[in-house]
ChimeraX commands (.cxc) that place a marker at each C-alpha (Angstrom):
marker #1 position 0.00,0.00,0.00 radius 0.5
marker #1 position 3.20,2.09,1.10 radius 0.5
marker #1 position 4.36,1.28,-2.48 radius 0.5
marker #1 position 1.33,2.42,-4.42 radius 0.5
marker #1 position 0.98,6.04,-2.30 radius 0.5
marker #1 position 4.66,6.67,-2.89 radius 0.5
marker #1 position 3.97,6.16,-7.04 radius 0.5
marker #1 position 0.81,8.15,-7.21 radius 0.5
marker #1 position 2.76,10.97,-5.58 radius 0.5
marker #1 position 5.42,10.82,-7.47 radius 0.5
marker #1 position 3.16,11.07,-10.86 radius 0.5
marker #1 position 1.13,13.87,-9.50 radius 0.5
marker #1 position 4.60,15.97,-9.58 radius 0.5
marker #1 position 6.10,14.89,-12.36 radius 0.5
marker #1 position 3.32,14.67,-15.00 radius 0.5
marker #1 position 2.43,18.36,-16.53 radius 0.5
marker #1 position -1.13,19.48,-16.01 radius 0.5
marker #1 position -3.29,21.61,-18.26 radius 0.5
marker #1 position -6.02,24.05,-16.74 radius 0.5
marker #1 position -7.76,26.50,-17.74 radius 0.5
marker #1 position -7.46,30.40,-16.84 radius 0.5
marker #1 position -11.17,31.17,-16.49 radius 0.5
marker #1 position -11.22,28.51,-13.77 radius 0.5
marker #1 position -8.47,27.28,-11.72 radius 0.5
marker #1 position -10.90,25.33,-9.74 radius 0.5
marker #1 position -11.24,23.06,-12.62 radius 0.5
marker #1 position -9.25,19.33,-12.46 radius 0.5
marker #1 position -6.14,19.42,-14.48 radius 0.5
marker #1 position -5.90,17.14,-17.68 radius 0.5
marker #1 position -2.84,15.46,-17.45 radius 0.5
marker #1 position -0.66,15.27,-20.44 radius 0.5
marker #1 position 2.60,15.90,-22.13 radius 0.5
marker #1 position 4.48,18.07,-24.51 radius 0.5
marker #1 position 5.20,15.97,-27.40 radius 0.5
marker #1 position 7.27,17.92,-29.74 radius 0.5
marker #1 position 7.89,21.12,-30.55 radius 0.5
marker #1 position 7.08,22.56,-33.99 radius 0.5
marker #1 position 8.21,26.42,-33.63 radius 0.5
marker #1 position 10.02,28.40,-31.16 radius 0.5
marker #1 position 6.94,28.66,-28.52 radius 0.5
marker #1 position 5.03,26.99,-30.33 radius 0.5
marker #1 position 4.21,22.85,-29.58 radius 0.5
marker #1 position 2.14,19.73,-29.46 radius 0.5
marker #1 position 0.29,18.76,-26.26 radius 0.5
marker #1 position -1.24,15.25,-25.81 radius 0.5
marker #1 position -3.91,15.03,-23.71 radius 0.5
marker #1 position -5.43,11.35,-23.42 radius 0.5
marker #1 position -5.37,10.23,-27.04 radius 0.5
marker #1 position -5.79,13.89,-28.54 radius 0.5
marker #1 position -3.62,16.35,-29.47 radius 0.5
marker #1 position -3.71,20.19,-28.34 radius 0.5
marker #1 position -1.18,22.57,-30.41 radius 0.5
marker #1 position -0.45,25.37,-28.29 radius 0.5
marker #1 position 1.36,28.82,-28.26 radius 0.5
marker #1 position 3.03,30.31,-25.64 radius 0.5
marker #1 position 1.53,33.50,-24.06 radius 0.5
marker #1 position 3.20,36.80,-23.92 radius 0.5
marker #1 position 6.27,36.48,-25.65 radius 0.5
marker #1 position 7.61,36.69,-29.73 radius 0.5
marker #1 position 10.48,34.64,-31.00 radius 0.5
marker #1 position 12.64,35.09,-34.77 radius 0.5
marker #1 position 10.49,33.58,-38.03 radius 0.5
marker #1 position 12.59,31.30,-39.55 radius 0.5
marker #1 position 15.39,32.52,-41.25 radius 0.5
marker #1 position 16.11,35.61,-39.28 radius 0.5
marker #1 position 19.13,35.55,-36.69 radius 0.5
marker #1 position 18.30,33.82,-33.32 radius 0.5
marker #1 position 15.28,31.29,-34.89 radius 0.5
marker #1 position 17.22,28.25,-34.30 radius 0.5
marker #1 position 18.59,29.30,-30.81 radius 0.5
marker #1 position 15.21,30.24,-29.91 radius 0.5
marker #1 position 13.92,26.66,-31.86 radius 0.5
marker #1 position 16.63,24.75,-29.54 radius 0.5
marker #1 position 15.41,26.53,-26.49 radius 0.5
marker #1 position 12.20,25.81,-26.51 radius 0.5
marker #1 position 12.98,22.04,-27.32 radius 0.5
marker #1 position 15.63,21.80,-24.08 radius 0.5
marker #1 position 12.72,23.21,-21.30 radius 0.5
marker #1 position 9.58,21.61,-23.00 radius 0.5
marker #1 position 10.28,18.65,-24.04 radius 0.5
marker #1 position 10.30,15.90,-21.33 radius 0.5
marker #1 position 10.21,18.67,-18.23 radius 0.5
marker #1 position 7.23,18.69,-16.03 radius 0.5
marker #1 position 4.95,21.65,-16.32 radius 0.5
marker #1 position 1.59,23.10,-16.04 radius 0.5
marker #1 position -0.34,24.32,-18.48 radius 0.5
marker #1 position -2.70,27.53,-17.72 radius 0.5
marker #1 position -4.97,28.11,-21.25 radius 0.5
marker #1 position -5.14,31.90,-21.87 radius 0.5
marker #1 position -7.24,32.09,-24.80 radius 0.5
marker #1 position -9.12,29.50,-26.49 radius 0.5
marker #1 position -7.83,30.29,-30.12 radius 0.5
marker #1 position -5.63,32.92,-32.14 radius 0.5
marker #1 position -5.67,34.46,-35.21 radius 0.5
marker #1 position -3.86,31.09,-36.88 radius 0.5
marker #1 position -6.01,28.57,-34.55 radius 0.5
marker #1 position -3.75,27.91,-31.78 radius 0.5
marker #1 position -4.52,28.02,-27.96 radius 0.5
marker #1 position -2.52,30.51,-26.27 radius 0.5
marker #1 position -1.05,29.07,-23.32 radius 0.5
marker #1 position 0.57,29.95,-20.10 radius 0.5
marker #1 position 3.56,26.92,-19.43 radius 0.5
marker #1 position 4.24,26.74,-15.76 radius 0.5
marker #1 position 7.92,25.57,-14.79 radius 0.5
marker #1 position 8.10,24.23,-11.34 radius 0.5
marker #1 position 11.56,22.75,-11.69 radius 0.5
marker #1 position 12.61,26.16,-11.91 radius 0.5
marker #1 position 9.96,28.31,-10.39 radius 0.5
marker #1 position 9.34,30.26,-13.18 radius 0.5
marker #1 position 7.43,30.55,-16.48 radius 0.5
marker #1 position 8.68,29.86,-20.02 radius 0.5
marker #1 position 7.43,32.93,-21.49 radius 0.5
marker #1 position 9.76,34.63,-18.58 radius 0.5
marker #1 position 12.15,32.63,-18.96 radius 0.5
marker #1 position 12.30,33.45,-22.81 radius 0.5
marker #1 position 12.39,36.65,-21.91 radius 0.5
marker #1 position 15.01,36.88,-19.09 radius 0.5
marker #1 position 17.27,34.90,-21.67 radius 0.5
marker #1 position 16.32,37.17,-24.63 radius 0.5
marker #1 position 15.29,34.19,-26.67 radius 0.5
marker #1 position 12.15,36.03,-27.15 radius 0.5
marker #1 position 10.48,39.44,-26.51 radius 0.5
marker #1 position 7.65,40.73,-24.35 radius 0.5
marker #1 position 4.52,40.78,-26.86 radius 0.5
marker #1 position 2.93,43.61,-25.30 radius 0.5
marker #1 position -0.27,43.85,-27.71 radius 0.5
marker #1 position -1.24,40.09,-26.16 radius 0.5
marker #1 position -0.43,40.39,-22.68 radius 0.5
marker #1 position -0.15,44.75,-21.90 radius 0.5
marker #1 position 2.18,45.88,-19.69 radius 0.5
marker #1 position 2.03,42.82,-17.49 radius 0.5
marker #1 position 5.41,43.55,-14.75 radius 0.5
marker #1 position 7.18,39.98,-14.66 radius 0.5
marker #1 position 7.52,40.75,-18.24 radius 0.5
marker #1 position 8.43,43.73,-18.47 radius 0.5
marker #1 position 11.19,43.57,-15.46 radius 0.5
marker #1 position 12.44,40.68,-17.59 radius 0.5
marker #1 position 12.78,42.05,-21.03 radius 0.5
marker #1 position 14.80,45.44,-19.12 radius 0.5
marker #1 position 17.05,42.75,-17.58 radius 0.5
marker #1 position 18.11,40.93,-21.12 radius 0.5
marker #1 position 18.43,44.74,-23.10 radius 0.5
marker #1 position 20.65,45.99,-20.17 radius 0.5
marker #1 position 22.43,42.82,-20.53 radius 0.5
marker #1 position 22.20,42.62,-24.83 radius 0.5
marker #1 position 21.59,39.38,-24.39 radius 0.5
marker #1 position 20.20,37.11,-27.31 radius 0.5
marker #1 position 17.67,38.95,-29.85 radius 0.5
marker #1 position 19.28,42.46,-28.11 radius 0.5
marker #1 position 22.49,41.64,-29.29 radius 0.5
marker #1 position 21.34,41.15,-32.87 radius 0.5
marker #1 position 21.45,44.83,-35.26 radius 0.5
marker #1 position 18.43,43.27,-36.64 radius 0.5
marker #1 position 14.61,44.52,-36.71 radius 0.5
marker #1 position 12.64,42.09,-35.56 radius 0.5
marker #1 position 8.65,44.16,-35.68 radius 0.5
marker #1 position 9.68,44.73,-39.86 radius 0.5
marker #1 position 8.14,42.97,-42.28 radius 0.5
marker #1 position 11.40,43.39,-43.99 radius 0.5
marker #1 position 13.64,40.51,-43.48 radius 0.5
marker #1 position 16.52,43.44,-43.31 radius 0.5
marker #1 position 15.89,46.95,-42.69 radius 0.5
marker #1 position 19.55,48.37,-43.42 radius 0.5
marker #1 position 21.35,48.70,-46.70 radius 0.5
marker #1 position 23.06,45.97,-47.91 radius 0.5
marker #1 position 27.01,45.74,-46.80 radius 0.5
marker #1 position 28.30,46.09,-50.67 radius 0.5
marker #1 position 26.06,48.41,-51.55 radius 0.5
marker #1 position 27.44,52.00,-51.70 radius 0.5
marker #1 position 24.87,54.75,-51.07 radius 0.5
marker #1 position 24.83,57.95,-53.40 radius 0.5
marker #1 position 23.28,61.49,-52.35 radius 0.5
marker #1 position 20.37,62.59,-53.60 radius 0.5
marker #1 position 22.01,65.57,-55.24 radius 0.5
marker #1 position 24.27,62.88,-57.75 radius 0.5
marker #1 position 21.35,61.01,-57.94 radius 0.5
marker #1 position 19.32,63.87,-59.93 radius 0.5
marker #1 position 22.72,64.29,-61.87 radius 0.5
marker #1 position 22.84,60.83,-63.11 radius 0.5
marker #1 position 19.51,60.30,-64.02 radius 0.5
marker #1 position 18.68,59.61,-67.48 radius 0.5
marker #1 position 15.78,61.99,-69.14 radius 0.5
marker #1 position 12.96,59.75,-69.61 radius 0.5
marker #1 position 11.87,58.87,-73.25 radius 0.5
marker #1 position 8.16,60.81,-73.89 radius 0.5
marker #1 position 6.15,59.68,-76.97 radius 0.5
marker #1 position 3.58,61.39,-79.01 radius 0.5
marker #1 position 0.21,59.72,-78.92 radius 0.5
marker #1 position -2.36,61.17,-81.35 radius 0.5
marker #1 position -6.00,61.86,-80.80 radius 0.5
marker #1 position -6.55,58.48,-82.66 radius 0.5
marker #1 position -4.47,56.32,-79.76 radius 0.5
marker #1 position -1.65,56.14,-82.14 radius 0.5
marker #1 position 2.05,55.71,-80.73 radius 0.5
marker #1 position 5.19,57.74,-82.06 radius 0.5
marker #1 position 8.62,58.06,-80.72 radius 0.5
marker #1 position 10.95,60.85,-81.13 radius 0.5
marker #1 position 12.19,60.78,-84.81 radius 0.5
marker #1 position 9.16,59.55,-86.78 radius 0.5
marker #1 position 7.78,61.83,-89.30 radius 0.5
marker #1 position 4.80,62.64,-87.25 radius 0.5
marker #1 position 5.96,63.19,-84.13 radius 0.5
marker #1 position 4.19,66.52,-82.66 radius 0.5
marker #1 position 2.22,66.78,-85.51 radius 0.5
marker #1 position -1.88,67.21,-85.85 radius 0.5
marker #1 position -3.65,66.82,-82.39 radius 0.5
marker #1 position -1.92,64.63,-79.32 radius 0.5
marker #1 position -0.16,64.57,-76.39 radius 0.5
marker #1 position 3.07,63.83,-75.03 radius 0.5
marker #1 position 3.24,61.24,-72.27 radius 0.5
marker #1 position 6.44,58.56,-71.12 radius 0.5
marker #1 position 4.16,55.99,-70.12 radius 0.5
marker #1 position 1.77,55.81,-73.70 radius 0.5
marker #1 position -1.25,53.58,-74.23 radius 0.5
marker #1 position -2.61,53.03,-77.33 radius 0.5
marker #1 position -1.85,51.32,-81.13 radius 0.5
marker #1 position 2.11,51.54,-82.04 radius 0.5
marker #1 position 3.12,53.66,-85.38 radius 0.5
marker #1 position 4.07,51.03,-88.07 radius 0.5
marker #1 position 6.65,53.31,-88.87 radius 0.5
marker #1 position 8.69,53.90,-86.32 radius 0.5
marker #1 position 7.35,51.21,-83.83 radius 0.5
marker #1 position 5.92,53.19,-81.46 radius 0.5
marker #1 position 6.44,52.55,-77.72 radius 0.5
marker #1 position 7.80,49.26,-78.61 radius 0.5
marker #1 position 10.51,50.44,-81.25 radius 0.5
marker #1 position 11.78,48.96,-84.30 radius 0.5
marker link #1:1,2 radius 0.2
marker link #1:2,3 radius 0.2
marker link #1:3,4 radius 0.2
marker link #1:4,5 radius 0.2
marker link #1:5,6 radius 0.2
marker link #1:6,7 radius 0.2
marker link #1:7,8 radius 0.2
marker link #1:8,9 radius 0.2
marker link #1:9,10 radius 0.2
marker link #1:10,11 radius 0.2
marker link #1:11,12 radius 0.2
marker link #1:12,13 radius 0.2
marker link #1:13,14 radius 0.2
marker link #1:14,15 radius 0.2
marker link #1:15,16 radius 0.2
marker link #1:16,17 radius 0.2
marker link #1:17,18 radius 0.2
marker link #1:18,19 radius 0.2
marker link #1:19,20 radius 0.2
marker link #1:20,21 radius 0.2
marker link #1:21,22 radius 0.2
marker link #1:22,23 radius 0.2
marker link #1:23,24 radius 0.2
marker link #1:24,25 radius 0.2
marker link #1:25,26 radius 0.2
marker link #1:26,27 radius 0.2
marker link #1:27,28 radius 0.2
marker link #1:28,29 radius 0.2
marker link #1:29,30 radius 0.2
marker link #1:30,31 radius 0.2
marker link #1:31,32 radius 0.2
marker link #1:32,33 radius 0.2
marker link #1:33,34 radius 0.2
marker link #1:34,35 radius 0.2
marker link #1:35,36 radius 0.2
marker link #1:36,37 radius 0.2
marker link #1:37,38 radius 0.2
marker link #1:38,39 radius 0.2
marker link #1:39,40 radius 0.2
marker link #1:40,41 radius 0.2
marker link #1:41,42 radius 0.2
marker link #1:42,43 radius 0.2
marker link #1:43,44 radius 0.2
marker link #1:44,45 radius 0.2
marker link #1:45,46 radius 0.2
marker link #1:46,47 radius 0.2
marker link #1:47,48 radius 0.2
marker link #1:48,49 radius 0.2
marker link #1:49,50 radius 0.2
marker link #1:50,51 radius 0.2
marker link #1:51,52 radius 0.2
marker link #1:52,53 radius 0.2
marker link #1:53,54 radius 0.2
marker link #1:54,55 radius 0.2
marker link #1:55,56 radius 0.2
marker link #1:56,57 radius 0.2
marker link #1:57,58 radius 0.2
marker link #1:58,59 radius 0.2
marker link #1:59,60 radius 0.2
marker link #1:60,61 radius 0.2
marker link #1:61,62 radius 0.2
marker link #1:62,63 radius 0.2
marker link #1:63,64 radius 0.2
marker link #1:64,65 radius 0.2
marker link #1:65,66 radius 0.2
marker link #1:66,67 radius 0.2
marker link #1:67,68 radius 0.2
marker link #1:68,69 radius 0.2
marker link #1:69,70 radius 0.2
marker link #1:70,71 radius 0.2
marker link #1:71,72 radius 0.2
marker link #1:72,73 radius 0.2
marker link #1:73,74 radius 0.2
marker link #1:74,75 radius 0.2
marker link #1:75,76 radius 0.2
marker link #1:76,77 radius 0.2
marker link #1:77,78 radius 0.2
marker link #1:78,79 radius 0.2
marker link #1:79,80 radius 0.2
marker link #1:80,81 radius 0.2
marker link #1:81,82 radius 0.2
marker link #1:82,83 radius 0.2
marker link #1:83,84 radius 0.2
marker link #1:84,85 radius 0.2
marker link #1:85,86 radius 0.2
marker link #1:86,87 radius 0.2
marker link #1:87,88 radius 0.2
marker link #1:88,89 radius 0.2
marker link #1:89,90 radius 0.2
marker link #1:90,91 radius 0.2
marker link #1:91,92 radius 0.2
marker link #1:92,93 radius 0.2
marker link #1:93,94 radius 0.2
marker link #1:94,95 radius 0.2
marker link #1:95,96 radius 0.2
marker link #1:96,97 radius 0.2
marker link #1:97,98 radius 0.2
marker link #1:98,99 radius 0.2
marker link #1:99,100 radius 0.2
marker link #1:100,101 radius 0.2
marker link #1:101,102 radius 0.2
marker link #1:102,103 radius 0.2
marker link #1:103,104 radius 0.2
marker link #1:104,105 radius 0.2
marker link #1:105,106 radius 0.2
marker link #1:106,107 radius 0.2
marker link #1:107,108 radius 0.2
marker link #1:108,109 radius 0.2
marker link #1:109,110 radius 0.2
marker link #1:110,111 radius 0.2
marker link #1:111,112 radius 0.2
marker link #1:112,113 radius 0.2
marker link #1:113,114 radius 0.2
marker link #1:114,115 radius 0.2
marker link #1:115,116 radius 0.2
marker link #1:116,117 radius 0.2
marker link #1:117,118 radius 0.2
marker link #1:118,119 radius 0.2
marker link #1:119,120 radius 0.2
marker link #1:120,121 radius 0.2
marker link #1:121,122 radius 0.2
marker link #1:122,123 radius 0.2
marker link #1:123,124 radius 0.2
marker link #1:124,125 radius 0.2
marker link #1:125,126 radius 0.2
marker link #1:126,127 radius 0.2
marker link #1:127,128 radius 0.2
marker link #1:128,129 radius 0.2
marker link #1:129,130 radius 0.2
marker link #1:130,131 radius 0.2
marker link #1:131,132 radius 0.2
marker link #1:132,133 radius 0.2
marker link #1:133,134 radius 0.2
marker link #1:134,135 radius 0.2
marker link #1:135,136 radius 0.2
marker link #1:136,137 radius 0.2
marker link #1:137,138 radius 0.2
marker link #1:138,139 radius 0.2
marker link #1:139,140 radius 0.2
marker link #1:140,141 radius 0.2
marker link #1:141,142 radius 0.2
marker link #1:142,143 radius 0.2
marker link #1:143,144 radius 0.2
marker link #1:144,145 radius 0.2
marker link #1:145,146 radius 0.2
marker link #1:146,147 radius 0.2
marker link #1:147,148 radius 0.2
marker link #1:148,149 radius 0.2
marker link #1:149,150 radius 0.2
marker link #1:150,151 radius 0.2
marker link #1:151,152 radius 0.2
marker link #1:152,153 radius 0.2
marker link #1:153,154 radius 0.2
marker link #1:154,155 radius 0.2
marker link #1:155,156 radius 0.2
marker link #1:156,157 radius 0.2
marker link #1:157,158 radius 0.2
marker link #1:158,159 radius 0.2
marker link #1:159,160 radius 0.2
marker link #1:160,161 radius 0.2
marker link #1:161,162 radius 0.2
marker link #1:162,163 radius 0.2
marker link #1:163,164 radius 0.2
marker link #1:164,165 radius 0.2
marker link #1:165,166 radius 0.2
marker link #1:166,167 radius 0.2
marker link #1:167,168 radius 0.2
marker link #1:168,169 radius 0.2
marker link #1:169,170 radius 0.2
marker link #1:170,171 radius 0.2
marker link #1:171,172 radius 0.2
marker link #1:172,173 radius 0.2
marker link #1:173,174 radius 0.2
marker link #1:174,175 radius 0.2
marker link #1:175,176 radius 0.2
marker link #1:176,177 radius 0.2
marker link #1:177,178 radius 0.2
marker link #1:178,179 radius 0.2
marker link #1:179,180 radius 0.2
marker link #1:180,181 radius 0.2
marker link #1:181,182 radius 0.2
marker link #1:182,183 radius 0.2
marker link #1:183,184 radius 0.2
marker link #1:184,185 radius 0.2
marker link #1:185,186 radius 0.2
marker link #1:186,187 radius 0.2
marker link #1:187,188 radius 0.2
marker link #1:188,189 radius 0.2
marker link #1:189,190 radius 0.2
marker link #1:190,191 radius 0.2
marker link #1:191,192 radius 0.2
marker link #1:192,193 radius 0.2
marker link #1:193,194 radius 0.2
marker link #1:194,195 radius 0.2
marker link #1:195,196 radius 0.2
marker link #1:196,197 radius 0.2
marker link #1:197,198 radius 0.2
marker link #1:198,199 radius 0.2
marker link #1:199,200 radius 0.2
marker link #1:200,201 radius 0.2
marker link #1:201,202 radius 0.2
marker link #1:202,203 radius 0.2
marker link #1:203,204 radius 0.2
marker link #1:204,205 radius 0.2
marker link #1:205,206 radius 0.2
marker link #1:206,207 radius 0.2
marker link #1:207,208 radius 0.2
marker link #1:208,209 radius 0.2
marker link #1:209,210 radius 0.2
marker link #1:210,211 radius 0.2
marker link #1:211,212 radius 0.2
marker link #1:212,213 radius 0.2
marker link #1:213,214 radius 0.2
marker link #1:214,215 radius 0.2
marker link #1:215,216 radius 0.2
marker link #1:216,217 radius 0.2
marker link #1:217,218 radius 0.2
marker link #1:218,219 radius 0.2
marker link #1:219,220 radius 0.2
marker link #1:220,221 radius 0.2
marker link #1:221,222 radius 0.2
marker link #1:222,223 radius 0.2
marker link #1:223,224 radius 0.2
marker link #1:224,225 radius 0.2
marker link #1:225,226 radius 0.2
marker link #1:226,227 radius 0.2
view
């Protein structure tokens, strides 16, 4: 009897549990975090079905910006095979996933902090406001540049790199105007007809001039298109 007690404890601590925020009151579902498909983003099974969940309060790199697979590895290392608790924020996002709140015990802490402290992530203020632990947490890693800080990258661009390229050499306005080419304009007639500087009836009878010409191209001269 001894025996049996001692086991049943020892699953209640180490087996995650998944409750929701409306109502703590509620009895967990107990489960596990199967595998891990994005940084903060996994699989939770739950007695034969399978929950995909997103953790709350905190951004991570898209793939192929700097920090994605750090952040990809981190989330693997705590989630995978740790015992947690999982508090369910909001029932579905914008791409379907439950939002999540992922309790660490082993470490007293949250993974969304913990993301945050490590600069692995960033506070997502628009989901979770100006919520302290965060915020405290995200000061900590910028004071520190730690992780995404460290990185001369924007992360809130859609651009996948907001500065000019290394090679590239940048020329002032003022050369710019000097270099620029005069742009070709072409006669179009009343009729829609198309003529480029040169042709016999370029200017001539009723028309306008325009560098960006719509209409039927001279046989002559080719029109927009050119000989």
């Amino acid at each position: 009897m001894t025996r049996w007690l001692f086991l049943i404890i020892c699953l209640s601590v180490y087996l995650p549990v998944i409750v929701f925020a409306e109502d703590d009151n509620r009895t967990g579902i107990r489960g596990e975090i199967i595998r891990v498909i994005k940084p903060g983003v996994f699989d939770y099974q739950v007695d034969g079905y399978i929950l995909r969940l997103r953790a709350w309060g905190v951004g991570f790199p898209k793939r192929g910006q700097p920090g994605f697979n750090d952040a990809l590895a981190f989330t693997e290392r705590i989630l995978i095979g740790s015992p947690n608790s999982v508090v369910i924020k909001q029932e579905f996002d914008l791409e379907n996933l439950k939002v999540a709140d992922i309790d660490l015990p082993n470490i007293s802490t949250t993974f969304s902090k913990l993301s945050i402290i490590q600069g692995v992530g960033w506070h997502n203020e628009k989901e979770s406001g100006r919520y302290g632990p965060f915020v405290m947490a995200q000061l900590r890693a910028k004071r520190k540049n730690l992780g995404v800080w460290a990185d001369d990258f924007n992360y809130f661009s859609e651009r996948l790199n907001n500065h000019t390229p290394f090679n590239s050499p940048v020329i002032p306005k003022e050369i710019k105007k000097q270099l620029s080419l005069p742009t070709m304009r072409y006669w179009v007639t009343g009729f829609g007809k198309i003529h480029r500087p040169g042709c016999s009836f370029y200017e001539r009878g009723r028309g306008e001039l325009s560098s960006r010409p719509t209409g039927e191209d001279c046989r002559i001269c080719g029109g927009a298109v050119g000989k």
